[in-house]
DRENLUM-996479 format. One record per residue (C-alpha): residue number from 1; residue in three letters; x, y, z. Coordinates in pm, whole numbers, plus 50000, padded with zeros to 5 digits. Example, Ala and Ser with C-alpha at 12.3 -4.5 7.8 and 13.67 -1.06 7.14 Angstrom:
2
<pt 1 Ala <51230 49550 50780>> <pt 2 Ser <51367 49894 50714>> 
! end
This chain:
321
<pt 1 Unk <26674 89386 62079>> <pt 2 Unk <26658 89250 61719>> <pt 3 Unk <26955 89070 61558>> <pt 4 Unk <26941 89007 61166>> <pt 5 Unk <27123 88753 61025>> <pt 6 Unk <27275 88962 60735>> <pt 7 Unk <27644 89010 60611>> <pt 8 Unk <27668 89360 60732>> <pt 9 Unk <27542 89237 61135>> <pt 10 Unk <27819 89106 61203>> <pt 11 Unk <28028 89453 61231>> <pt 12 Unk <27695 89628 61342>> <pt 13 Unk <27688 89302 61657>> <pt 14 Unk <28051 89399 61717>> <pt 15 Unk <28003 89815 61776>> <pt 16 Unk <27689 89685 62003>> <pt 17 Unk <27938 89450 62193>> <pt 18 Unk <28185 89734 62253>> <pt 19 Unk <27879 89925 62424>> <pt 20 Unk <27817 89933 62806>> <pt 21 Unk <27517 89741 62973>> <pt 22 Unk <27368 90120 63028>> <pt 23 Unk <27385 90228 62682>> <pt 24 Unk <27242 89878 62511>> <pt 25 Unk <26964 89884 62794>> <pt 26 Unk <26753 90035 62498>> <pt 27 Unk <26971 89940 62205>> <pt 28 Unk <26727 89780 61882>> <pt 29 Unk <26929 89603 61624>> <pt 30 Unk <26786 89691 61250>> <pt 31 Unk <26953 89552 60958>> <pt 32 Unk <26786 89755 60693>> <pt 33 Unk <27037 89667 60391>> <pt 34 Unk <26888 89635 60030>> <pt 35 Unk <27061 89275 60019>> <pt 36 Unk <26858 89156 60324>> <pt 37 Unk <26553 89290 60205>> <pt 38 Unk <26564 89157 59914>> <pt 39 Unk <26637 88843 60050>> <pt 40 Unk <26299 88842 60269>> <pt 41 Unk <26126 88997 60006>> <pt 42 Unk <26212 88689 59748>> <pt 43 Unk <26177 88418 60050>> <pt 44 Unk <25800 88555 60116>> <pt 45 Unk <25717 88547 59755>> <pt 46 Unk <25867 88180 59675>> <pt 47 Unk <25674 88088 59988>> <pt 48 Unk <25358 88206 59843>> <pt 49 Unk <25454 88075 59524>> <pt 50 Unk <25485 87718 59637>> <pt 51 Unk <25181 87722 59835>> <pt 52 Unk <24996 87877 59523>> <pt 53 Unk <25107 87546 59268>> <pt 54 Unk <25035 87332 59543>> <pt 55 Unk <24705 87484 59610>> <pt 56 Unk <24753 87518 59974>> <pt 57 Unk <24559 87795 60183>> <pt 58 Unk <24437 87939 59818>> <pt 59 Unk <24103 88142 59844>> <pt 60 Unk <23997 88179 59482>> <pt 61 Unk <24006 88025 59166>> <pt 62 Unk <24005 88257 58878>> <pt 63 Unk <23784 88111 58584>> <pt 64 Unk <23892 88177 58221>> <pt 65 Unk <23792 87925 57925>> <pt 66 Unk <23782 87636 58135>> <pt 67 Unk <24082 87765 58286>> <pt 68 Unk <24132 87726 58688>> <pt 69 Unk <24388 87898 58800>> <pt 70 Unk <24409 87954 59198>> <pt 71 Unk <24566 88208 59375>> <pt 72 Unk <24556 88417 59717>> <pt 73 Unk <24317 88685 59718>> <pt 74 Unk <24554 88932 59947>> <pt 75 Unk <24856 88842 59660>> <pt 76 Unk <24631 88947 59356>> <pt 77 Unk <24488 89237 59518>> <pt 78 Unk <24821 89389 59590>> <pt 79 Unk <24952 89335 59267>> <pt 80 Unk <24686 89465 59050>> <pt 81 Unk <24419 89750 59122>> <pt 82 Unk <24169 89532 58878>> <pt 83 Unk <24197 89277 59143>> <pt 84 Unk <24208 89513 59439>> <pt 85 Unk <23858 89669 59369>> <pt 86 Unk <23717 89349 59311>> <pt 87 Unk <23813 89173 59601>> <pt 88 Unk <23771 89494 59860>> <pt 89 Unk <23467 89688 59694>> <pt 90 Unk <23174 89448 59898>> <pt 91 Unk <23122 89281 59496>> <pt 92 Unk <23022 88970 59516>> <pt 93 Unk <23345 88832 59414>> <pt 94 Unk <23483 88920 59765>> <pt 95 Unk <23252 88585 59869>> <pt 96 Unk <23280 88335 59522>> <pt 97 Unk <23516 88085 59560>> <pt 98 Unk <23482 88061 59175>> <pt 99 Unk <23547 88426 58980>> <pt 100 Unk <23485 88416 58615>> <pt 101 Unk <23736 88677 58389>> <pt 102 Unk <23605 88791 58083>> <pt 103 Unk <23808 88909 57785>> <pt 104 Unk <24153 88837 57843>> <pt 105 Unk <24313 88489 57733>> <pt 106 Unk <24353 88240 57977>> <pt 107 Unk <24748 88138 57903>> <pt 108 Unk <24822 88523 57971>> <pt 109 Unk <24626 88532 58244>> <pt 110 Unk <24827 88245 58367>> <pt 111 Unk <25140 88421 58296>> <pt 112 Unk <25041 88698 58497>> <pt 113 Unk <24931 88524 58788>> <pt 114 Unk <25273 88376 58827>> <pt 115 Unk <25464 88710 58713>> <pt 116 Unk <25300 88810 59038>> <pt 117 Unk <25466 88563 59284>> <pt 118 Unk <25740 88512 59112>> <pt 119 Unk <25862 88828 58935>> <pt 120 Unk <25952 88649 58607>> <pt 121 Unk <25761 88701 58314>> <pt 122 Unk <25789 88505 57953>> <pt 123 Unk <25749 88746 57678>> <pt 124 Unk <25780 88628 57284>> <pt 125 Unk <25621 88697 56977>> <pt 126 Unk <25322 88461 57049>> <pt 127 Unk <25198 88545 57352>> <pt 128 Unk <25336 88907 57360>> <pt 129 Unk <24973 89097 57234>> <pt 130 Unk <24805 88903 57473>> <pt 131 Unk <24974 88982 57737>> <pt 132 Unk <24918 89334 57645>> <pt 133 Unk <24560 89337 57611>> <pt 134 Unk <24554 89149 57960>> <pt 135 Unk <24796 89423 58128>> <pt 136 Unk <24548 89642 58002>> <pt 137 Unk <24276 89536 58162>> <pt 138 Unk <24499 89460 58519>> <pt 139 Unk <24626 89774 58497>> <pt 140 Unk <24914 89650 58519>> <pt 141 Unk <25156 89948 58359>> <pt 142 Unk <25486 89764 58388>> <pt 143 Unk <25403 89460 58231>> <pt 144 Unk <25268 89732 57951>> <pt 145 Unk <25573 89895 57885>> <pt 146 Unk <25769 89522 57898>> <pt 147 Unk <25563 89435 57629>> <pt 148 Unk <25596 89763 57488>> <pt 149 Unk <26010 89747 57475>> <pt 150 Unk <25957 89394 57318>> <pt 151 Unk <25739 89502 57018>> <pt 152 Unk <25937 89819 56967>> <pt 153 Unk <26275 89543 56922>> <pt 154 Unk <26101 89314 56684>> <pt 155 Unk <25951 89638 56455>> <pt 156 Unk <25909 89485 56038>> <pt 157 Unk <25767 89602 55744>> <pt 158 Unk <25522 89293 55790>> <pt 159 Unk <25440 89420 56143>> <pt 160 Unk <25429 89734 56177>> <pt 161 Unk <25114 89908 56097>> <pt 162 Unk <24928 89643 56309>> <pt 163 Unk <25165 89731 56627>> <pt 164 Unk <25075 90100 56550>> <pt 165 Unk <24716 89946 56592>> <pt 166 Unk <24766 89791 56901>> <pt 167 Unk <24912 90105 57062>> <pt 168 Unk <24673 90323 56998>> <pt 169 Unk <24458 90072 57125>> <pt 170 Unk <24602 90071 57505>> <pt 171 Unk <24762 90388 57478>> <pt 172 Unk <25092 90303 57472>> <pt 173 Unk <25227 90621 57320>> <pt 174 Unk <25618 90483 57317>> <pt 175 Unk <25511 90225 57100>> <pt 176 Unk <25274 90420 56903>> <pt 177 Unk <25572 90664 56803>> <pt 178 Unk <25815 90380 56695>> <pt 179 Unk <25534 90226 56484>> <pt 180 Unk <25445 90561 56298>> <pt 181 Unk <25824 90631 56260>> <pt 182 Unk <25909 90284 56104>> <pt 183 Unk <25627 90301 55863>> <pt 184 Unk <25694 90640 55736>> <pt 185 Unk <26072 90569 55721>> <pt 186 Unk <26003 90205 55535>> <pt 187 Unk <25686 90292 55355>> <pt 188 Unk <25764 90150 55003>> <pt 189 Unk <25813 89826 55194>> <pt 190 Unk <25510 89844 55420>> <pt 191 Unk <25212 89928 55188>> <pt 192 Unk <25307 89574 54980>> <pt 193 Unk <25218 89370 55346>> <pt 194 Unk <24928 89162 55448>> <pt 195 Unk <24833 89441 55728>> <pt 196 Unk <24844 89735 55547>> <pt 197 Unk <24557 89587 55302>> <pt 198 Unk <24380 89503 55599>> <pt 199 Unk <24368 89802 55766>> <pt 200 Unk <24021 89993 55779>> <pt 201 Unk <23938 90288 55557>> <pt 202 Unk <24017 90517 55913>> <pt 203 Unk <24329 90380 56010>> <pt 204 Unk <24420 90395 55640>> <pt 205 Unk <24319 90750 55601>> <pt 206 Unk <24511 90847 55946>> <pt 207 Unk <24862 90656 55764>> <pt 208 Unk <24858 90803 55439>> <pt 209 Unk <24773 91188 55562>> <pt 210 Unk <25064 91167 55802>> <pt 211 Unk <25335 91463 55701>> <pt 212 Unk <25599 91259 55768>> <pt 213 Unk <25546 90986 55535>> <pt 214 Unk <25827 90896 55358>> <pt 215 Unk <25721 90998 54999>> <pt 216 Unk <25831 91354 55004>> <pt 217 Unk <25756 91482 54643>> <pt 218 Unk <25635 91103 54565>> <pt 219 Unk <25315 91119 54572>> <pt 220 Unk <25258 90852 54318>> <pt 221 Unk <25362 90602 54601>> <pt 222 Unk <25065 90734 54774>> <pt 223 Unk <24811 90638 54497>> <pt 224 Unk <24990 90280 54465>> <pt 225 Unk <24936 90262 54811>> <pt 226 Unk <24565 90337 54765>> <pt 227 Unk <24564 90079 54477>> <pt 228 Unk <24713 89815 54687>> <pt 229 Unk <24461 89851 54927>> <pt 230 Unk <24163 89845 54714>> <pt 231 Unk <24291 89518 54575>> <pt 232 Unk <24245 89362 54849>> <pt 233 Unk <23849 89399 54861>> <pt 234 Unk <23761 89542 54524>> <pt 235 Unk <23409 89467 54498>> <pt 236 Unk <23357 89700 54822>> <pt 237 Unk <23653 89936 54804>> <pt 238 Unk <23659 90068 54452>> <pt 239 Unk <23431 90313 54451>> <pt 240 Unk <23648 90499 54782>> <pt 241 Unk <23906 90535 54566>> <pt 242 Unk <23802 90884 54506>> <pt 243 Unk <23725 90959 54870>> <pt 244 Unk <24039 90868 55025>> <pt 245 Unk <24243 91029 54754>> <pt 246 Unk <24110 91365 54808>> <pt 247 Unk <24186 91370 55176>> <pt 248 Unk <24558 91191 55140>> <pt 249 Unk <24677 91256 54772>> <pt 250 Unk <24895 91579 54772>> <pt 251 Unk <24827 91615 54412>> <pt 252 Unk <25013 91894 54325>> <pt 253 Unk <25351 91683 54380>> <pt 254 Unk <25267 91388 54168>> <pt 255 Unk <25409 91308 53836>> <pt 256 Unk <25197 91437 53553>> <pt 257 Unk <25223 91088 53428>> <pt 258 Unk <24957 90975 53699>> <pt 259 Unk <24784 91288 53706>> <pt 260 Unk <24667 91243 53306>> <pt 261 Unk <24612 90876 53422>> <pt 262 Unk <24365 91057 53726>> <pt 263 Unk <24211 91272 53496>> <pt 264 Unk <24086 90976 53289>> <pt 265 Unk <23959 90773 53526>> <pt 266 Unk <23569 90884 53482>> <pt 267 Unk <23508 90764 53875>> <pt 268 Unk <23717 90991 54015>> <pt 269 Unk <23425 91302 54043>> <pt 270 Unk <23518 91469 54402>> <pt 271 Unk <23901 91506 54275>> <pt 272 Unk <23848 91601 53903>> <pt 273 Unk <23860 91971 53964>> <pt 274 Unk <24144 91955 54177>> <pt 275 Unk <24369 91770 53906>> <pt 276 Unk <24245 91946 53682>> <pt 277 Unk <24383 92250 53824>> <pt 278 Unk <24735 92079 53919>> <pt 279 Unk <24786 91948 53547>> <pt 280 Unk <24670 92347 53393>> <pt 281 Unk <24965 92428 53674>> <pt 282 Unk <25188 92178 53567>> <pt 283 Unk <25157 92281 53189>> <pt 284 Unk <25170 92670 53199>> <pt 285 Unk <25370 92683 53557>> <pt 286 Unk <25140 93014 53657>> <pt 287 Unk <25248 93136 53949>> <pt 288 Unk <24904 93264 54111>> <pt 289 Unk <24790 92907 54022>> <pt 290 Unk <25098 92764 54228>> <pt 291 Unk <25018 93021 54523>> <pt 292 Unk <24644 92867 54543>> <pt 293 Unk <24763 92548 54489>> <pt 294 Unk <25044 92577 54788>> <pt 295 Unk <24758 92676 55028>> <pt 296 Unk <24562 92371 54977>> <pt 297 Unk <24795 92112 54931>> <pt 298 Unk <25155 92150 55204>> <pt 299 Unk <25416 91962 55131>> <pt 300 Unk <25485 91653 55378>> <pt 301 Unk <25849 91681 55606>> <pt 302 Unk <26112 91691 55394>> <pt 303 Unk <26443 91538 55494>> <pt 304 Unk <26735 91777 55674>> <pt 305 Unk <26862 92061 55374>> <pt 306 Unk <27104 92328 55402>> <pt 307 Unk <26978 92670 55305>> <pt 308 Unk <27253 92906 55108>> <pt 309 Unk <27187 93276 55083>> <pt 310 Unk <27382 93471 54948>> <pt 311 Unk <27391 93793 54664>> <pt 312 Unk <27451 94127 54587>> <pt 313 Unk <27339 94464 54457>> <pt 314 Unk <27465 94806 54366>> <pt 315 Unk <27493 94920 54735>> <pt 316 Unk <27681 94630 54882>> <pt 317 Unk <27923 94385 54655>> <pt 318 Unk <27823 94102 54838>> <pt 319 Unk <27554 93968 55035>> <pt 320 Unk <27703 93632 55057>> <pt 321 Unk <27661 93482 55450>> 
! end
């Protein structure tokens, strides 16, 4: 017979009392309450824990810029797959006492080591992309999404695009969706930041294309953007200014302001006969030039409308709906 020392034994020690000798003969007491396991659970681990900062019965000392920090093998390798295959695969890690970890920083490292024992984990805004990119490489998908929740809180104009950055990275697609929304919702803020005129030409290219930017019959912003960015390198960037415009400038909804401006510039060669055509548009409004026009250039996601129809004709007074 087993007894647990729980709150909810002491009715469970009373209905065994009550039985006869005959029917406890067999009788096994199992307290199996979420309170007392949790309670063993979180005595086992602050056991562990202890014996972990004071070094006692540790088998390995994980190695990261000059870093030691021990730990129990049979702890790591049940917290984090990374760990698992390298201490049960026959590497020769099983046998070092010593394990160097490469590309991960060593406070986060740290961190996760005690998150581990301890179930407590210190996110903030300096540590929080490294302890991404280490949960990355622990697998560790909870402490991902933590860290994901946190950066998806603390979302700026001055952040955003290189969160978006850092979630396609690790493929956290939560994050990743917040980002694109927030700059596409706060774009005339974001394109003036320090990341957006460090992004590269790709990541550039992927931001301004997007259909939901927020510049819906504003192109223009999208050419100051472009500007902005090539300000930031001009020696090296000027001469893309054509490129990147022809595969993100929706020409046919700028201003005809900038499009003269366009037409002007003598650098602009792979766009010319595309303006040219929007600015002939734009100054006879032909409607089989508009047709063409509408097939190669779709407006981006407009905000919610309401659609009236409504008329008549000779047949029926009204049409109206």
């Amino acid at each position: 017979m087993c007894l647990c020392d729980c709150p909810e034994s002491s009715r469970n020690i009373a209905e065994w009392s009550s039985l006869s000798g005959e029917q406890t003969q067999n009788v096994i007491f199992l307290c199996s309450s979420r309170n007392m396991t949790n309670f063993h659970l979180n005595n086992i681990m602050s056991g562990l824990n202890e014996l972990r900062e004071h070094e006692v019965l540790c088998d390995v000392v994980l190695q990261v810029e000059k870093v030691g920090i021990p730990a129990h093998r049979a702890v790591l390798a049940s917290f984090s797959p990374y760990f698992r295959m390298m201490f049960t695969s026959g590497l020769q890690e099983c046998q070092q006492r010593e394990v160097q970890i490469r590309g991960v920083d060593g406070e986060a490292l740290q961190e996760l080591v005690s998150y581990a024992y301890t179930a407590s984990l210190n996110i903030n805004d300096d540590n929080v992309e490294n302890l991404l990119s280490a949960a990355n490489l622990l697998e560790l998908p909870a402490v991902r999404q933590f860290c994901s929740d946190y950066l998806v809180k603390h979302l700026h104009p001055s952040n955003c695009v290189g969160f978006a950055v850092i979630a396609a990275s690790y493929r956290c697609d939560d994050l990743l969706k917040s980002s694109k929304k927030f700059i596409c919702d706060h774009f005339d803020a974001v394109f003036v930041e320090e990341e957006f005129r460090s992004l590269s030409q790709e990541n550039l290219v992927k931001f301004l294309s997007d259909d939901d930017l927020g510049v819906v019959n504003r192109e223009d912003t999208v050419v100051d953007a472009v500007q902005v960015w090539i300000s930031e390198d001009p020696v090296d960037r000027k001469y893309l200014l054509d490129e990147i415009l022809l595969e993100c400038c929706r020409f046919k909804f700028a201003s005809m302001h900038l499009l003269q401006e366009l037409q002007a510039n003598v650098d602009l060669i792979k766009c010319a006969n595309l303006i040219k055509k929007v600015v002939a548009f734009k100054e006879t409004e032909d409607i089989k030039q508009g047709l063409e026009l509408s097939e190669i250039f779709h407006p981006r996601q407009a905000a919610d409308a309401l659609c009236v129809v409504g008329g008549q004709n000779s047949r029926f007074p009204s049409l109206d709906l």
